[in-house]
N, CA, C and O of each residue as an XYZ file, in Angstrom:
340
protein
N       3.142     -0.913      3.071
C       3.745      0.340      3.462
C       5.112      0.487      2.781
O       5.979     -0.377      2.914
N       5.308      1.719      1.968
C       6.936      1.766      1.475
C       7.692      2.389      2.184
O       7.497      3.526      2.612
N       8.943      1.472      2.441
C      10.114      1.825      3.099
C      10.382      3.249      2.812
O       9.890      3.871      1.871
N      11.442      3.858      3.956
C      12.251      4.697      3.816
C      12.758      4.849      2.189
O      12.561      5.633      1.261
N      13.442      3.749      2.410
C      14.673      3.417      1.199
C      13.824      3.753     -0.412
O      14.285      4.649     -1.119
N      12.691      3.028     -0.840
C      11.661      2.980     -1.501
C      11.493      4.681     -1.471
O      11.877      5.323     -2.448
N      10.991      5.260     -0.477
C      10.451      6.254     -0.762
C      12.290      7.683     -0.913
O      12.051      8.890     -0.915
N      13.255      7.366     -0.976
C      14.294      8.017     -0.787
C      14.369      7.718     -2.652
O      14.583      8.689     -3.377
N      14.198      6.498     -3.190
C      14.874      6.313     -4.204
C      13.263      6.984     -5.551
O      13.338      7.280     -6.743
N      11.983      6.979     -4.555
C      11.025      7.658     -5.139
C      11.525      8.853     -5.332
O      11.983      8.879     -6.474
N      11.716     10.150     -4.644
C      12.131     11.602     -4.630
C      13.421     11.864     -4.918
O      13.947     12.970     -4.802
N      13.985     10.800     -5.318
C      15.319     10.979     -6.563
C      15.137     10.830     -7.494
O      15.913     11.386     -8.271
N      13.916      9.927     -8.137
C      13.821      9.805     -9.024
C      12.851     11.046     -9.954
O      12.968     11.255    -11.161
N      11.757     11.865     -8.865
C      10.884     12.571     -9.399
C      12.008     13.919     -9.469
O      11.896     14.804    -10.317
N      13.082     13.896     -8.437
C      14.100     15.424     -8.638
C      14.746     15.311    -10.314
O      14.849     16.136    -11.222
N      15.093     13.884    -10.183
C      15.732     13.896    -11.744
C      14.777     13.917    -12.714
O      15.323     13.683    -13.792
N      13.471     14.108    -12.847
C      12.997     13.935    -13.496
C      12.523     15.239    -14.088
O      11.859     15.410    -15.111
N      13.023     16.163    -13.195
C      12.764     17.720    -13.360
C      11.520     18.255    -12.069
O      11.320     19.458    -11.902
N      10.995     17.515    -11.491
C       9.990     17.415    -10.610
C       8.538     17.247    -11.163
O       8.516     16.697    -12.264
N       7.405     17.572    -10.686
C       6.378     17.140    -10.945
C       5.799     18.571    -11.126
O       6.125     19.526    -10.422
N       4.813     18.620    -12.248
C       4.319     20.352    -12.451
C       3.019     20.080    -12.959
O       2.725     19.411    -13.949
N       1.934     20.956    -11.796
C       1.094     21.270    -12.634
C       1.150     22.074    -13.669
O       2.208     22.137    -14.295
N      -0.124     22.960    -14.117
C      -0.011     24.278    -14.926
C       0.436     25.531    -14.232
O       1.206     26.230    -14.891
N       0.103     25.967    -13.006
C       0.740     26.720    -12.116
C       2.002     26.624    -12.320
O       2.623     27.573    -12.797
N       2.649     25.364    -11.965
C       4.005     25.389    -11.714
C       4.921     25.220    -12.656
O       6.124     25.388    -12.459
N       4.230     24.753    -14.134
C       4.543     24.844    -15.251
C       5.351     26.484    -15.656
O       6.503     26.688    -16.040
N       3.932     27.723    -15.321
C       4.222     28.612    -15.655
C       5.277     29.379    -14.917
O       6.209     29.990    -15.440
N       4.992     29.263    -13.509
C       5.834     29.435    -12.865
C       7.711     28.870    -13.412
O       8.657     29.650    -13.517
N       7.747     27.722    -13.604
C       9.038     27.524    -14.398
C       9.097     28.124    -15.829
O      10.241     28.107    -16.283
N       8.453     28.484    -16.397
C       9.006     29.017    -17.550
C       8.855     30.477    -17.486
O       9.142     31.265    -18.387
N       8.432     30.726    -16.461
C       8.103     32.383    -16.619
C       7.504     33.207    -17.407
O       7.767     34.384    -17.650
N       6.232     32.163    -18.013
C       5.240     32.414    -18.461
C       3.658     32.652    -18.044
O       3.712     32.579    -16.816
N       2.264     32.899    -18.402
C       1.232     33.238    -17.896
C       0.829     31.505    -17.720
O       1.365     30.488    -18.159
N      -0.364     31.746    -16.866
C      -1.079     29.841    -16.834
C      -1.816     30.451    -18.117
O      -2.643     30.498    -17.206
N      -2.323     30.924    -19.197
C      -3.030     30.962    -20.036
C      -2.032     30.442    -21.256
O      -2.456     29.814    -22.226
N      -0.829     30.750    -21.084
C       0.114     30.149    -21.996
C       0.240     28.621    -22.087
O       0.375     27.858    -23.043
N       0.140     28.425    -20.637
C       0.497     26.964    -20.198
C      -0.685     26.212    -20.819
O      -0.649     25.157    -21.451
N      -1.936     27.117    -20.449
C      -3.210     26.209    -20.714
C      -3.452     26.178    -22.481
O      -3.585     25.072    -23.006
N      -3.483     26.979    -23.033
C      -3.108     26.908    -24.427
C      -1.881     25.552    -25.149
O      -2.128     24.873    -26.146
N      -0.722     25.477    -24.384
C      -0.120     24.459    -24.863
C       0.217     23.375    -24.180
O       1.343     22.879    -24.189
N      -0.803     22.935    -23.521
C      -1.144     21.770    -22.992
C      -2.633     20.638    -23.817
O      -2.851     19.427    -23.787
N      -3.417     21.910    -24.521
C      -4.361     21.139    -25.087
C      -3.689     21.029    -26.159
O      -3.900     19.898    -26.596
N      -2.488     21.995    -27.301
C      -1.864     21.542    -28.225
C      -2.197     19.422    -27.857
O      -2.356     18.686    -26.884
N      -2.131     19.304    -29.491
C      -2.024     17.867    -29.611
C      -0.494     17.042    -29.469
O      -0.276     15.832    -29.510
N       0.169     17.841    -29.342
C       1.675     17.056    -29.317
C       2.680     17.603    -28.129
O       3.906     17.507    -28.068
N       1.639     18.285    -27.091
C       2.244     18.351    -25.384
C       2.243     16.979    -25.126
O       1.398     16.148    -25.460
N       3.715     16.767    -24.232
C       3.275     15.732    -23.406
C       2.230     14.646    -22.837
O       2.082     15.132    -21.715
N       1.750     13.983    -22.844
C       0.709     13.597    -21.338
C       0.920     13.674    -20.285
O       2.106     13.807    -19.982
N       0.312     13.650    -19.634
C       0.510     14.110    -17.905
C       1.117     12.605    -17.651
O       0.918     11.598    -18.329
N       1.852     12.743    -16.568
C       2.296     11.587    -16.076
C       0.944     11.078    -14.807
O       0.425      9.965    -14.902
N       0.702     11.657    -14.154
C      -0.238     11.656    -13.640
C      -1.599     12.480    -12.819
O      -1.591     13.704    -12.950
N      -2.279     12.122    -12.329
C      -3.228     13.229    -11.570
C      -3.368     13.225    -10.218
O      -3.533     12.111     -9.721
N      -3.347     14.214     -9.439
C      -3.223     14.696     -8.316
C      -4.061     15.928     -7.736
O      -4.013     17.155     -7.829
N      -4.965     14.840     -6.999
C      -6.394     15.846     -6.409
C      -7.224     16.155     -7.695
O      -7.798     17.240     -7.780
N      -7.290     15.400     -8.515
C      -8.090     15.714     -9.775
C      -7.104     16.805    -10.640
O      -7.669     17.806    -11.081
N      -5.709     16.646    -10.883
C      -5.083     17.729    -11.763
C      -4.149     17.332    -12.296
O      -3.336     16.638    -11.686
N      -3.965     17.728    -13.862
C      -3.004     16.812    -13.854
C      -1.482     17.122    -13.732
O      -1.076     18.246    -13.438
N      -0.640     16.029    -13.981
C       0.711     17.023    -13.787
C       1.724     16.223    -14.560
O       1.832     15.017    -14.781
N       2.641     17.588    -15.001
C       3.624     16.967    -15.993
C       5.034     16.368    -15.179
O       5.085     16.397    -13.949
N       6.149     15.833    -16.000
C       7.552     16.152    -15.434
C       8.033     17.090    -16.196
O       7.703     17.356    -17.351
N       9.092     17.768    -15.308
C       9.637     19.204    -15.945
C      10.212     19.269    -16.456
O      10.419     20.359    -16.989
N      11.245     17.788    -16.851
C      12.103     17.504    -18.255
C      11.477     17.637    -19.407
O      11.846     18.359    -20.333
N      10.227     16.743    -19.373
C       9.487     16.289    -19.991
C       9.128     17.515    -21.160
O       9.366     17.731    -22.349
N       8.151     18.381    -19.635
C       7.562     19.361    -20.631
C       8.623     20.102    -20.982
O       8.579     20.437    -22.166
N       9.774     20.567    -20.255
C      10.746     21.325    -20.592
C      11.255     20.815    -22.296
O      11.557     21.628    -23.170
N      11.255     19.698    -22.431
C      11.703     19.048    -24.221
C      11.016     19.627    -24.819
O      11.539     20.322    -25.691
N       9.530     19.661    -24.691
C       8.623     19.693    -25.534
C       8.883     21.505    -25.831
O       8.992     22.084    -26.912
N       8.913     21.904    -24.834
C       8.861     23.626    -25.329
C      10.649     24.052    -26.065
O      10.958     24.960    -26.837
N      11.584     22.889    -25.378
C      12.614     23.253    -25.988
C      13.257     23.793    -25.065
O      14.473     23.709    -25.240
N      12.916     24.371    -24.052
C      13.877     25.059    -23.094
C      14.421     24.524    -21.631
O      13.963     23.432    -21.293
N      15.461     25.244    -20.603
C      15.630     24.664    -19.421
C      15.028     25.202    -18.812
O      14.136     25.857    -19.352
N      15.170     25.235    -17.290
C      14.279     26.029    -16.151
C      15.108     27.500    -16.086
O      16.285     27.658    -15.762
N      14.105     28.553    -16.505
C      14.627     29.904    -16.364
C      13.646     30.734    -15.248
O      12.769     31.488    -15.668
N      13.832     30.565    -14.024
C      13.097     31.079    -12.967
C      13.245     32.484    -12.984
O      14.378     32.965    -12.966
N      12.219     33.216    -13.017
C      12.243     34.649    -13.014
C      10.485     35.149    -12.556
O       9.657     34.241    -12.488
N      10.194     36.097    -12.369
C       8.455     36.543    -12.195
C       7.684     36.193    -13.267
O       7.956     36.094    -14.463
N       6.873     36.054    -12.767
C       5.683     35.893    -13.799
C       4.885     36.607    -14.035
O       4.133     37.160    -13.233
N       4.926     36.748    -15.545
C       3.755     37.936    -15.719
C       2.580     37.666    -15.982
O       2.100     36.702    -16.577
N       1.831     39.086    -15.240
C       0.451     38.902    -14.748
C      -0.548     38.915    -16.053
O      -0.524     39.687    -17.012
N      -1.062     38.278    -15.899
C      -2.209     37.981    -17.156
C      -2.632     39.344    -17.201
O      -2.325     40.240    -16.416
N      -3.487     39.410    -18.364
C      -3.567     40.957    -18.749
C      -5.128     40.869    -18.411
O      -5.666     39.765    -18.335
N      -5.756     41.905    -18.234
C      -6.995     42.328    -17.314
C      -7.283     41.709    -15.827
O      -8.424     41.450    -15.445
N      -6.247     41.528    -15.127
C      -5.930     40.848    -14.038
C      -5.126     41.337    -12.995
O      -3.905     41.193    -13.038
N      -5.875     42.084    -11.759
C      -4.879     43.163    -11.350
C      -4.221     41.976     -9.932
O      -4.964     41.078     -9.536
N      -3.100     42.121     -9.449
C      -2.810     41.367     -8.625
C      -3.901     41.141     -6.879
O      -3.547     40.321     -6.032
């Protein structure tokens, strides 16, 4: 069983790490479509997932944030096109 302490120094370490992102939450941080996300995730020189969760995988948000070059710019997301809300 992991301690408190263990699990305090776990969720400091995943905050600094930018947090944990699927593709949802990928897009959601960049304020882009998930079709964007899903497009440059099969690119050959995305990240790897750090790991999988419920069968999905998921990045860190530094991580992928390097790879695209940018920081976290939270704003709406736009709606995929032939896709009414």
């Amino acid at each position: 069983m992991l301690t408190s302490r263990v699990m305090k120094q776990l969720r400091a370490a995943i905050e600094r790490a930018g947090g944990l992102h699927g593709r949802a939450g990928l897009a959601r941080r960049w304020g882009v479509s998930k079709t964007y996300v899903s497009e440059a995730v099969a690119r050959h020189d995305f990240p790897a997932p750090v790991t999988m969760i419920d069968g999905r995988e998921v990045w860190a948000g530094i991580e992928a944030d390097e790879w695209r070059g940018t920081t976290r710019k939270p704003g709406p997301v736009p709606r995929e096109r032939g896709h009414d809300p």
